[in-house]
ZALUMKOL-959179 format. One record per residue: residue number from 1; chain; y, x, z of N, C-alpha, C, O in turn. Coordinates in steps of 0.2 Angstrom, whole numbers. Each point is the difference from the previous one (the first is absolute). Example, Ala and Ser with C-alpha at 12.3 -4.5 7.8 and 13.67 -1.06 7.14 Angstrom:
# residues 2
<rec 1,'A',<-28,66,39>,<6,-4,0>,<6,4,0>,<-1,5,3>> <rec 2,'A',<6,-7,-7>,<6,4,1>,<5,-4,3>,<6,3,1>> 
END
This chain:
# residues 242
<rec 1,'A',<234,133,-482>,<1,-6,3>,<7,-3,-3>,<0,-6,0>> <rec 2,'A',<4,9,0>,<6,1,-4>,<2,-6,-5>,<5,-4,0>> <rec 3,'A',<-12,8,-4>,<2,-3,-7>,<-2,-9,2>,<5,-4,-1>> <rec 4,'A',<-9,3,3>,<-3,-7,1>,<6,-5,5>,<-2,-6,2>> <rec 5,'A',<7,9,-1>,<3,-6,3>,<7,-1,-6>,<2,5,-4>> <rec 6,'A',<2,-10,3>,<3,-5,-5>,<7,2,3>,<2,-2,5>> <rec 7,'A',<4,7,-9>,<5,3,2>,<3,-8,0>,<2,-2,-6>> <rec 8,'A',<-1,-1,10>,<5,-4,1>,<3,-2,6>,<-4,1,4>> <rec 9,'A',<10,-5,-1>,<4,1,4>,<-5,-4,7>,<0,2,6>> <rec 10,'A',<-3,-6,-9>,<-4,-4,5>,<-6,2,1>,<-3,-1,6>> <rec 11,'A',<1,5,-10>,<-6,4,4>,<1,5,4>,<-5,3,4>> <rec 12,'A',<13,0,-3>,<4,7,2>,<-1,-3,10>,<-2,2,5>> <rec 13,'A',<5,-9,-8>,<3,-4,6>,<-6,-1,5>,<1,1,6>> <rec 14,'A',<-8,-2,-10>,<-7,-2,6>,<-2,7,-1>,<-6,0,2>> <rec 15,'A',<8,5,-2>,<-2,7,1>,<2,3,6>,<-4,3,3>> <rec 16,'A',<13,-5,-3>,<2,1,5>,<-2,-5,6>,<1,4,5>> <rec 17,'A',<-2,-8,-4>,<-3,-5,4>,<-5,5,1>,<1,3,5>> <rec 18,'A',<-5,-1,-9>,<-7,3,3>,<1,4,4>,<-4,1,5>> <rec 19,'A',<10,5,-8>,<-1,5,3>,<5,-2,8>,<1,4,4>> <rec 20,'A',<1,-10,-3>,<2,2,4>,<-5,-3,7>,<-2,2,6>> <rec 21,'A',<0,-7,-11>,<-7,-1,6>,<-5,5,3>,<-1,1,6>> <rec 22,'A',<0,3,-11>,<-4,7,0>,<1,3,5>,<-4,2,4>> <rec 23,'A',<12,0,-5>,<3,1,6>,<0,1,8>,<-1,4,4>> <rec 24,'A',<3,-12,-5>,<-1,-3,7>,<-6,0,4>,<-1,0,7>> <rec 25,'A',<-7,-1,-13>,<-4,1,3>,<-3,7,1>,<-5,-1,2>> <rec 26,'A',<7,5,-4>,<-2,6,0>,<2,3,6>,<-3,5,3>> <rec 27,'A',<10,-7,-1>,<2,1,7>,<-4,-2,7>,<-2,3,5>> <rec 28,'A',<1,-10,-8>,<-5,-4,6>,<-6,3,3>,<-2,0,5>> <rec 29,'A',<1,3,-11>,<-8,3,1>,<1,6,1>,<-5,3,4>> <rec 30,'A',<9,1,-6>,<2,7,5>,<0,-1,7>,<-2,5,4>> <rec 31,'A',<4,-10,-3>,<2,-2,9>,<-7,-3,2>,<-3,3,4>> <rec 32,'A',<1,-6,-6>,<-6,-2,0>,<-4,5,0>,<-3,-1,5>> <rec 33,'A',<0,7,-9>,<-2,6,2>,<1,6,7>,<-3,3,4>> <rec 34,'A',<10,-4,-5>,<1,6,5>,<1,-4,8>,<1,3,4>> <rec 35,'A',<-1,-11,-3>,<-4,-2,4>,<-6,0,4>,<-2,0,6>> <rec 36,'A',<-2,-2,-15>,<-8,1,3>,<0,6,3>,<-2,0,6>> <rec 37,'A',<4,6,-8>,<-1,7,2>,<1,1,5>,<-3,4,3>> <rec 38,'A',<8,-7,-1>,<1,0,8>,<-3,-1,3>,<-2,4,4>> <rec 39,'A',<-1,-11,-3>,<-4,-5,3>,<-8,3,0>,<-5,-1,4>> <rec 40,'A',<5,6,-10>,<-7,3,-1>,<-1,5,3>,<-6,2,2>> <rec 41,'A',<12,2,-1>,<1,5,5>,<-3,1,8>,<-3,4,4>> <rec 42,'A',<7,-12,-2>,<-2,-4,7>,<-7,0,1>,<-4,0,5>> <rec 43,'A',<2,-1,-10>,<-9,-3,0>,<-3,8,0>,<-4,1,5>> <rec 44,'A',<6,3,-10>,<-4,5,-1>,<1,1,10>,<-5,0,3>> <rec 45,'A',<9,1,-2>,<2,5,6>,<-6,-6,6>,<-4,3,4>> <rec 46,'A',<4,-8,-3>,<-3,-3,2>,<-9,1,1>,<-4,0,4>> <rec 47,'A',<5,-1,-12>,<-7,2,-2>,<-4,5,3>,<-5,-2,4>> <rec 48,'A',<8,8,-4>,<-1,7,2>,<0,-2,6>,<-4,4,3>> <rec 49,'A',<6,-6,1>,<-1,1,8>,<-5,-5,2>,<-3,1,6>> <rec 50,'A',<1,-6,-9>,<-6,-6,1>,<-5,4,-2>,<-5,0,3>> <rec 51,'A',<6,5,-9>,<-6,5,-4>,<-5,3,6>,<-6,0,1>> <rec 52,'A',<12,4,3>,<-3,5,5>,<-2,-3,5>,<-5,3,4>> <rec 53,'A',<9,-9,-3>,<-2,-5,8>,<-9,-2,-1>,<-4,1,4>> <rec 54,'A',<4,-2,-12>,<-7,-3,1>,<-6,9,0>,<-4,2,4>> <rec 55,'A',<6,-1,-7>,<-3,8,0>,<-1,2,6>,<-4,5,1>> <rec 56,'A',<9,-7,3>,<-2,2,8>,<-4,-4,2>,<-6,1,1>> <rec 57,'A',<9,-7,0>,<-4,-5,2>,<-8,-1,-1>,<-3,-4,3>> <rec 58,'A',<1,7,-10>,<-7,0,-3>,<-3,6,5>,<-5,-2,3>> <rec 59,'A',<8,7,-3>,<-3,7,3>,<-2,-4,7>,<-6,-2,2>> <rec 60,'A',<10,0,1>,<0,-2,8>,<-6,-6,0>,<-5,1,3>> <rec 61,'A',<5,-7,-7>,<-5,-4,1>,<-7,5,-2>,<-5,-3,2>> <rec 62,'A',<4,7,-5>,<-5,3,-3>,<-4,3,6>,<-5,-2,1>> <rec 63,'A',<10,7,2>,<-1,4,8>,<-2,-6,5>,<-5,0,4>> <rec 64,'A',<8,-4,-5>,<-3,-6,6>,<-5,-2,-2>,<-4,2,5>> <rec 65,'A',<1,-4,-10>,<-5,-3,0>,<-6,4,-2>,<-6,-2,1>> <rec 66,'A',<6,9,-4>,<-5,5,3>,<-1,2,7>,<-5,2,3>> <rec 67,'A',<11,-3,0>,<-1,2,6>,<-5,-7,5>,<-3,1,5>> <rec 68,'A',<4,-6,-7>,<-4,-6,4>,<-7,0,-4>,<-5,0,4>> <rec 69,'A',<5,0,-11>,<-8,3,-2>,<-5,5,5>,<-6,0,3>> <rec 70,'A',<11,5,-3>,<-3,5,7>,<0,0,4>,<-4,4,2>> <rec 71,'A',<7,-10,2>,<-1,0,8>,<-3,-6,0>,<-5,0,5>> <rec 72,'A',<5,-6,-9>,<-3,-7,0>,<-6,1,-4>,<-6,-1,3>> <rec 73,'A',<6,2,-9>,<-6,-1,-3>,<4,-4,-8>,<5,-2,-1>> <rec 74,'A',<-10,3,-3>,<2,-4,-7>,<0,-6,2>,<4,-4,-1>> <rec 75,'A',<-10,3,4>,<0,-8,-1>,<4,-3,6>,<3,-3,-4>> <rec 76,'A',<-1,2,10>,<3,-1,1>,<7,-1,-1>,<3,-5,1>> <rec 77,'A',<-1,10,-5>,<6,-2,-3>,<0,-3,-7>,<5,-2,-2>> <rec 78,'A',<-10,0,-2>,<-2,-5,-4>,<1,-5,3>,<3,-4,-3>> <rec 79,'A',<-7,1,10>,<-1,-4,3>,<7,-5,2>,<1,-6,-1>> <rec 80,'A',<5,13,5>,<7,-2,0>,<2,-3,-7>,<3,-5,1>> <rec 81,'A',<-2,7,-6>,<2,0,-5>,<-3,-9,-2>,<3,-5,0>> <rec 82,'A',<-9,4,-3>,<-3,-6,0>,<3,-6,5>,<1,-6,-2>> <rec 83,'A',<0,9,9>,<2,-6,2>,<7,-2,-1>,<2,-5,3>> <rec 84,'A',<2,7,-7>,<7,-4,-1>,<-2,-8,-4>,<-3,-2,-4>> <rec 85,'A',<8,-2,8>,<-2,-6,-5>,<6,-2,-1>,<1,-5,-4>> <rec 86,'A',<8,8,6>,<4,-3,-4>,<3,6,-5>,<3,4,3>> <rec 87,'A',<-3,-2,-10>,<1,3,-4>,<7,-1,0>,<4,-5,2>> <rec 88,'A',<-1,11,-4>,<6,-1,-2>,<4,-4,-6>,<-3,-1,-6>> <rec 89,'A',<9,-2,8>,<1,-3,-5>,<7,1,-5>,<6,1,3>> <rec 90,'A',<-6,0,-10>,<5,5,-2>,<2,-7,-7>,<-3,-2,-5>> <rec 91,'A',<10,1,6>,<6,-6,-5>,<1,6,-3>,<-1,5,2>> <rec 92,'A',<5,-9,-9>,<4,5,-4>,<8,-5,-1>,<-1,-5,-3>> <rec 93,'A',<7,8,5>,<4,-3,-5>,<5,4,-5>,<-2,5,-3>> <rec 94,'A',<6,-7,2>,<5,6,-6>,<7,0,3>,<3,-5,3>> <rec 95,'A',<-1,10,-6>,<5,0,1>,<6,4,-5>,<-3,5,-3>> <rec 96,'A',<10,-6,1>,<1,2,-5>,<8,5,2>,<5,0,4>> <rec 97,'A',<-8,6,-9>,<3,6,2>,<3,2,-9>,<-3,3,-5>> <rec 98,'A',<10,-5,5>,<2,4,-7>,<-3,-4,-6>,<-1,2,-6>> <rec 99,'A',<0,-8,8>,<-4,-5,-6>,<-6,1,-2>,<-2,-1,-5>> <rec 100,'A',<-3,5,11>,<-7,2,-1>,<-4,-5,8>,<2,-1,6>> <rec 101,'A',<-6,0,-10>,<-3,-4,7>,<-7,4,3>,<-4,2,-4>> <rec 102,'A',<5,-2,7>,<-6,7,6>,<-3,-5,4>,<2,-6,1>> <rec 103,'A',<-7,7,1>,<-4,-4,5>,<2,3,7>,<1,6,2>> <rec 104,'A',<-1,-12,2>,<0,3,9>,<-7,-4,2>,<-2,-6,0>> <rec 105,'A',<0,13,3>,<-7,-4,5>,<-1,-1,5>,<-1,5,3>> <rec 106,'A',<2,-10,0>,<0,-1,8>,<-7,0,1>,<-4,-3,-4>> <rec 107,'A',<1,6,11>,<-8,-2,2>,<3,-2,9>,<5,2,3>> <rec 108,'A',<-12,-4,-2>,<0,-2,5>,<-7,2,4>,<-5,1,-3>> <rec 109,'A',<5,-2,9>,<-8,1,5>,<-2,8,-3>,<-5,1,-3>> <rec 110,'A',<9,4,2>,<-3,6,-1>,<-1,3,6>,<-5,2,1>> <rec 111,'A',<10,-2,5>,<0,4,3>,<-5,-6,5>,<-1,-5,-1>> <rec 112,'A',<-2,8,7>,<-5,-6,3>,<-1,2,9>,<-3,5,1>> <rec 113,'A',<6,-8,3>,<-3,-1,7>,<-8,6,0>,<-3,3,-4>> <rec 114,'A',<2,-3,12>,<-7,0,0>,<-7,-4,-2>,<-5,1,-4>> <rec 115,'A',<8,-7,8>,<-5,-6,-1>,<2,-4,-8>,<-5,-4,-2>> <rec 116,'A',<11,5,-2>,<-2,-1,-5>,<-2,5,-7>,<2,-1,-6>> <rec 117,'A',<-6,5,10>,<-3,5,-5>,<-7,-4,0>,<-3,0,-6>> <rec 118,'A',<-2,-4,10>,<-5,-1,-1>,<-6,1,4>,<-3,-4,2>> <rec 119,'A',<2,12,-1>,<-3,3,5>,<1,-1,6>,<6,-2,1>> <rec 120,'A',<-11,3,5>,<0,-2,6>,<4,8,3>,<-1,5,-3>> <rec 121,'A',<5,-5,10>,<3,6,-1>,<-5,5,3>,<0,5,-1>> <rec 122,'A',<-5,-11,7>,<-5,5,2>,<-4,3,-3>,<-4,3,4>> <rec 123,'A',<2,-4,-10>,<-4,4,-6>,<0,2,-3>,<-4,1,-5>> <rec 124,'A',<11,4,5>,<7,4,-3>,<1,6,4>,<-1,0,6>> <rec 125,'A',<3,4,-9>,<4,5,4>,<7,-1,-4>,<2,-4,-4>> <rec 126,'A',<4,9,8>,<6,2,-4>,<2,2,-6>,<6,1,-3>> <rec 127,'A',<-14,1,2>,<0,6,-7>,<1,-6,-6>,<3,1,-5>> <rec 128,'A',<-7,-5,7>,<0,-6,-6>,<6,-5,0>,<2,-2,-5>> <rec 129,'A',<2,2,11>,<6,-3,-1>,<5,5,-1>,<5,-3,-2>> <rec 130,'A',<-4,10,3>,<3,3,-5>,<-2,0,-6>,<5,-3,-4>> <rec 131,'A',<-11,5,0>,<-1,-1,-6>,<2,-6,-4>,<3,1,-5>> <rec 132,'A',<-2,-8,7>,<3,-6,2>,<6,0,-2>,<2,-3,-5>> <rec 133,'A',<1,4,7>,<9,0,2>,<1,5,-7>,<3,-3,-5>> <rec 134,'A',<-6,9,4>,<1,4,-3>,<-2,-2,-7>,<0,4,-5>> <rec 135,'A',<-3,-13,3>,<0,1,-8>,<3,-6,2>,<4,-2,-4>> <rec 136,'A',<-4,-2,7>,<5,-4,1>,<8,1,-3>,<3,-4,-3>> <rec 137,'A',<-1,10,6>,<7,4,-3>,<-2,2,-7>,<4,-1,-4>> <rec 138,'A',<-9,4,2>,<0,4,-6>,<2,-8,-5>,<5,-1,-2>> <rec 139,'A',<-10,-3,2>,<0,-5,-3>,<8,-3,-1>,<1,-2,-6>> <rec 140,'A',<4,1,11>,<7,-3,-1>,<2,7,-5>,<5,0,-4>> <rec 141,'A',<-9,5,5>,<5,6,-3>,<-2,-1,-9>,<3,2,-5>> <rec 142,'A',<-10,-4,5>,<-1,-1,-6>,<5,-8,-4>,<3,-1,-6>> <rec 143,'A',<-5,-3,10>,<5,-6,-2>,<9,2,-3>,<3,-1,-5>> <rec 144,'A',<-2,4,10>,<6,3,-2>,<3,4,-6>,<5,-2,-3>> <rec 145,'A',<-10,8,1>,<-2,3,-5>,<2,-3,-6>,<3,1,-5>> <rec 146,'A',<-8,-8,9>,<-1,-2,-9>,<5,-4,-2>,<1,-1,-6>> <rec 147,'A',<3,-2,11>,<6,-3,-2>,<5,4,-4>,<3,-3,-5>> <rec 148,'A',<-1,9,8>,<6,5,-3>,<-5,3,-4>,<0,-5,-4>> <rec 149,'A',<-4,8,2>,<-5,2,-9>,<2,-5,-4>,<3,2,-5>> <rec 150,'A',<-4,-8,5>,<1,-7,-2>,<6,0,-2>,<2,1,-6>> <rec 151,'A',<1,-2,9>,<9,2,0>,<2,5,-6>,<3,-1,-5>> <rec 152,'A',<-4,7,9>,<1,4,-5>,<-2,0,-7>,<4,0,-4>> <rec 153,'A',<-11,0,4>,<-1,0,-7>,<4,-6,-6>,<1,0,-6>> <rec 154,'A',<0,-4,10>,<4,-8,-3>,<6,4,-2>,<2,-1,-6>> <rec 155,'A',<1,4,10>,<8,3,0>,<1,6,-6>,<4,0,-5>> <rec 156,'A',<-10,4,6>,<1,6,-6>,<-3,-2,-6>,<2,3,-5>> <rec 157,'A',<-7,-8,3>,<1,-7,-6>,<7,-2,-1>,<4,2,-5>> <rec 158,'A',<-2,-5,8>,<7,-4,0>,<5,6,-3>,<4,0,-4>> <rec 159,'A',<-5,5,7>,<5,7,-1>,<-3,1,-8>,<5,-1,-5>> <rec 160,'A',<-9,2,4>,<-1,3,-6>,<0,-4,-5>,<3,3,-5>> <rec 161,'A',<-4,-9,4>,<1,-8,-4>,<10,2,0>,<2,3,-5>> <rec 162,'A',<1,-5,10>,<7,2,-1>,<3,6,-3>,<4,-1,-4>> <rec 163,'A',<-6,6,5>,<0,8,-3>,<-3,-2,-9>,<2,4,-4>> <rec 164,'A',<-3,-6,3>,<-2,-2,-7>,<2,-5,-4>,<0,-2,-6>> <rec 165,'A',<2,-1,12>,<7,-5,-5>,<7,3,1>,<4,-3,-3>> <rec 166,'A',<-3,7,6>,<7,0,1>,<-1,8,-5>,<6,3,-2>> <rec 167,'A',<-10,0,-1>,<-2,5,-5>,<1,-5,-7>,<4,0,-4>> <rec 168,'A',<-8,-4,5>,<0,-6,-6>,<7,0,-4>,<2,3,-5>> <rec 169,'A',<3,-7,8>,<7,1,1>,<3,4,1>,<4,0,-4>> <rec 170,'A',<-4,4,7>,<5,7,0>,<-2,6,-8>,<4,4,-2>> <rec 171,'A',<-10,-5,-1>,<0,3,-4>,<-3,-2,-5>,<0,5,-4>> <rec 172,'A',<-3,-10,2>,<-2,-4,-5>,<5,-7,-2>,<2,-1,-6>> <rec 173,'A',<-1,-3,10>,<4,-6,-3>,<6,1,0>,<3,-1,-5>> <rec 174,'A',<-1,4,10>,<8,1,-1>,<3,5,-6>,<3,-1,-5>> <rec 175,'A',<-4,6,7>,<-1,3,-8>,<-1,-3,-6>,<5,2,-4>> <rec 176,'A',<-10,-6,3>,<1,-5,-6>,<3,-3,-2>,<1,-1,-6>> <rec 177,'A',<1,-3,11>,<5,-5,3>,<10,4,-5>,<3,-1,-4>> <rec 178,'A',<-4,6,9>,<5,5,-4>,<2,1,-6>,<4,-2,-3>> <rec 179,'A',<-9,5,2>,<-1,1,-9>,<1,-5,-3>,<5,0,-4>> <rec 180,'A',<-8,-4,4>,<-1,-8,-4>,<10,0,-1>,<3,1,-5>> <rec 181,'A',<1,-3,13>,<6,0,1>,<4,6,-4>,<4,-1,-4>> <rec 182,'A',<-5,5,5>,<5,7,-4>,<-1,-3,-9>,<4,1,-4>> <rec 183,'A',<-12,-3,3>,<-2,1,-9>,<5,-8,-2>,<3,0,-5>> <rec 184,'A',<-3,-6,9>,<3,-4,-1>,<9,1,0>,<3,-2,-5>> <rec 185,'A',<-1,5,10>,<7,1,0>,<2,3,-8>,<3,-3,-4>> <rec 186,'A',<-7,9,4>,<2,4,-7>,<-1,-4,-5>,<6,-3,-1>> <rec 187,'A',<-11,0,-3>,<0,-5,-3>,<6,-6,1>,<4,0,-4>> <rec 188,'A',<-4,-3,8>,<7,-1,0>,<6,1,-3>,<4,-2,-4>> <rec 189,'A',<-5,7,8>,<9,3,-1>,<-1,2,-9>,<5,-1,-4>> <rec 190,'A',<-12,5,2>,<2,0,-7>,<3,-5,-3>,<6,-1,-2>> <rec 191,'A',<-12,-6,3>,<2,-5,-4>,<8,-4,0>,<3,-4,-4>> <rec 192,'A',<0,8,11>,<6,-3,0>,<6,6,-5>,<6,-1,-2>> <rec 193,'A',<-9,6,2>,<4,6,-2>,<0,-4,-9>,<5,-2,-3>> <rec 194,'A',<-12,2,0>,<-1,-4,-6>,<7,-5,-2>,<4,1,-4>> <rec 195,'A',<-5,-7,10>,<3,-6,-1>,<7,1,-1>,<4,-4,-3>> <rec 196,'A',<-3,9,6>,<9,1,2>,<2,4,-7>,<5,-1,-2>> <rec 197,'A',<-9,6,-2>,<1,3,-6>,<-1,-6,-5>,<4,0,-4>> <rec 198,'A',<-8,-4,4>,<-1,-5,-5>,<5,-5,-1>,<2,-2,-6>> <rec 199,'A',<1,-1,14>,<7,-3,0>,<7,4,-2>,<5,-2,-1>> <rec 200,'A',<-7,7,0>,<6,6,0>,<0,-1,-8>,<6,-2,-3>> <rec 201,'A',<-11,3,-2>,<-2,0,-6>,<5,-8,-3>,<4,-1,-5>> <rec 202,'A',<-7,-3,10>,<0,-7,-1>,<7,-1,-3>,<2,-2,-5>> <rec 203,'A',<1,4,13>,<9,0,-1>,<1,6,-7>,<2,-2,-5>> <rec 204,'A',<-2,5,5>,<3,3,-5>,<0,-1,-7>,<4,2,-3>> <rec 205,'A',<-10,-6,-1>,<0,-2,-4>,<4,-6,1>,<4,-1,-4>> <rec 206,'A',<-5,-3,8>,<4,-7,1>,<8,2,0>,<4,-4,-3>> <rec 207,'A',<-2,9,5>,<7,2,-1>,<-1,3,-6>,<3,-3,-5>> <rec 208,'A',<-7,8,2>,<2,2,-7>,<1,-8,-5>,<4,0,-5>> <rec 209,'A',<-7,-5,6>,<0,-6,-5>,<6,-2,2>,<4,-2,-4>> <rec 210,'A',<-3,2,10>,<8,-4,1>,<5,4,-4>,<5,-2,-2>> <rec 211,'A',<-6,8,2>,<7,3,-3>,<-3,-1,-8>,<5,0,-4>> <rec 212,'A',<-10,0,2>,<-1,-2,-7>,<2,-7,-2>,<3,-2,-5>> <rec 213,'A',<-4,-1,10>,<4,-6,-3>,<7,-2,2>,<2,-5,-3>> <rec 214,'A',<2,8,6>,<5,2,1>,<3,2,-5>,<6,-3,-1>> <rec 215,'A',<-8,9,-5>,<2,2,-5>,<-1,-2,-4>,<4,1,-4>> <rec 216,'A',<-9,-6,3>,<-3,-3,-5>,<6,-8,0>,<0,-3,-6>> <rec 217,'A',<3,1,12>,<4,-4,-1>,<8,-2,-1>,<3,-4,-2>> <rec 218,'A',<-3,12,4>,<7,2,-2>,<0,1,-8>,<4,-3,-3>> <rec 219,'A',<-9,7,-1>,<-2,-1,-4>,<3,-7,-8>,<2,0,-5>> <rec 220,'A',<-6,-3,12>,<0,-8,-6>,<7,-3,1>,<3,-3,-5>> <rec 221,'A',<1,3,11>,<7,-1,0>,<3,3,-5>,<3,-3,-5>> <rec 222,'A',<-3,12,7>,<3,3,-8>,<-4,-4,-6>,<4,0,-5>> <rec 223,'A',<-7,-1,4>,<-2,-3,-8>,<2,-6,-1>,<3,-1,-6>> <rec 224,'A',<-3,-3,9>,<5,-7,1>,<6,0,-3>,<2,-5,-3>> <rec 225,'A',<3,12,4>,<6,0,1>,<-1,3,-8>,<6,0,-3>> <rec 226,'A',<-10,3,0>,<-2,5,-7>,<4,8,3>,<5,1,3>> <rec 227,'A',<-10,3,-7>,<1,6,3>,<4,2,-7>,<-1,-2,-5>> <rec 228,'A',<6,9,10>,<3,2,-5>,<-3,4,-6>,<-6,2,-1>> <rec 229,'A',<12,0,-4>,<-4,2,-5>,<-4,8,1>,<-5,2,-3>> <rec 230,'A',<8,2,7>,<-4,6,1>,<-5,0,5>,<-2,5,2>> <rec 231,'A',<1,-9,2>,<-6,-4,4>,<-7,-1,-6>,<-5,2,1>> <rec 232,'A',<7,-7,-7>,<-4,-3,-3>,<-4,7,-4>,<-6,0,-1>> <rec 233,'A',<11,8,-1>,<-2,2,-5>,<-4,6,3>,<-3,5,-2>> <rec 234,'A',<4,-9,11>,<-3,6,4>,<-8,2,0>,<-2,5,2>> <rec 235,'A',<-2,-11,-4>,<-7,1,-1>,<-2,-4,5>,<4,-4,1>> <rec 236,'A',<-9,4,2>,<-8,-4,5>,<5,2,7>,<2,6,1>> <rec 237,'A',<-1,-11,4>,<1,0,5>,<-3,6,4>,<-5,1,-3>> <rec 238,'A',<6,3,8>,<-3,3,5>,<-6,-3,5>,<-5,4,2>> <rec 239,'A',<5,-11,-2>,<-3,-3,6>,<-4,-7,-3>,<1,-4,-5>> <rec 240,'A',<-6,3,8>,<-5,-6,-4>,<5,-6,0>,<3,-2,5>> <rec 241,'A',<-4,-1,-12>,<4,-7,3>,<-3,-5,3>,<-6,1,-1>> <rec 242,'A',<8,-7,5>,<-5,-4,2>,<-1,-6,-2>,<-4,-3,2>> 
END
């Protein structure tokens, strides 16, 4: 990738720029990871205890309501069950944890009175209104459930979409970013090591002609003035005339 970027000072300059954005952002999102993980942790651990809550609470409404099958009858407890006429009612809203938005579910009329279960109480036994009570609870324990599953799974998304960008950056862009910066600087610096040998050249011919012409001027004064005679018999000057 190296070779494709243009060694010059101003592309050095938006490199650095990048690498330092890269930077900044590459921090943010570290923090940002090892928040959600925190935050993930909170859930996990929450999770696991709503997990077991319902796993009981399943066992338990199971026990009641085989046990009211057995002493009441199937239909019967079909009967109880048909007469409910207000249903529960379950909103969703969100809420925002570490820039992930989760839903929260609030319900309501889950849990229910005698009389507003539906059934008459004298055509009931206790069997039926524990069985009752007893998915009435399972039910908020399923509502619950699904809000922290929900959660979580949004959170360990977010965790893992973040873990791959902050990999992106830590070992693909920045890196490049580098490179590009180290291949630019050397190029540089050659092309300055060049310029400064080229000026060095520069001047030294520009002094070797000053002193040619130097001698060359001194020269034509003495000739002006006519050279003497063992000057004349001496042959071709040493030095180029001008």
């Amino acid at each position: 990738m190296a070779k494709d970027v243009k060694p010059t000072r101003k592309e050095l300059m938006q490199i650095e720029d990048r690498i330092e954005l890269s930077e900044r952002g590459h921090d943010t999102l570290e923090k940002k990871r090892d928040g959600l993980i925190m935050e993930f942790m909170d859930i996990l651990d929450q999770a696991q205890d709503v997990r077991s809550g319902l796993e009981a609470n399943y066992e338990l409404a199971q026990q009641k309501i085989n046990m009211a099958r057995a002493m009441e009858g199937d239909v019967a407890v079909r009967g109880a069950a048909a007469a409910l006429k207000e249903h529960p009612e379950i909103t969703t809203e969100s809420k925002n944890i570490m820039g992930v938005v989760v839903p929260q579910i609030e319900s309501t009329k889950v849990r229910k009175s005698l009389d507003e279960r539906g059934y008459g109480v004298l055509g009931t036994s206790a069997r039926i209104d524990e069985a009752a009570e007893a998915y009435e609870e399972l039910l908020e324990s399923i509502i619950l459930a699904a809000e922290v599953e929900t959660a979580m799974k949004k959170m360990l998304r977010e965790i893992e979409t973040t873990k791959r960008r902050v990999n992106a950056l830590e070992f693909k862009l920045l890196p490049e970013l580098r490179e590009n910066q180290e291949y630019i600087e050397q190029k540089l610096e050659e092309q300055e090591r060049e310029e400064i040998f080229r000026l060095k050249k520069i001047k030294a011919k520009k002094e070797q002609e000053e002193r040619e012409w130097l001698a060359c001027k001194t020269f034509m004064k003495r000739a002006t003035r006519g050279p003497p005679a063992a000057e004349a018999a001496s042959g071709p000057l040493p030095f180029r005339v001008c």
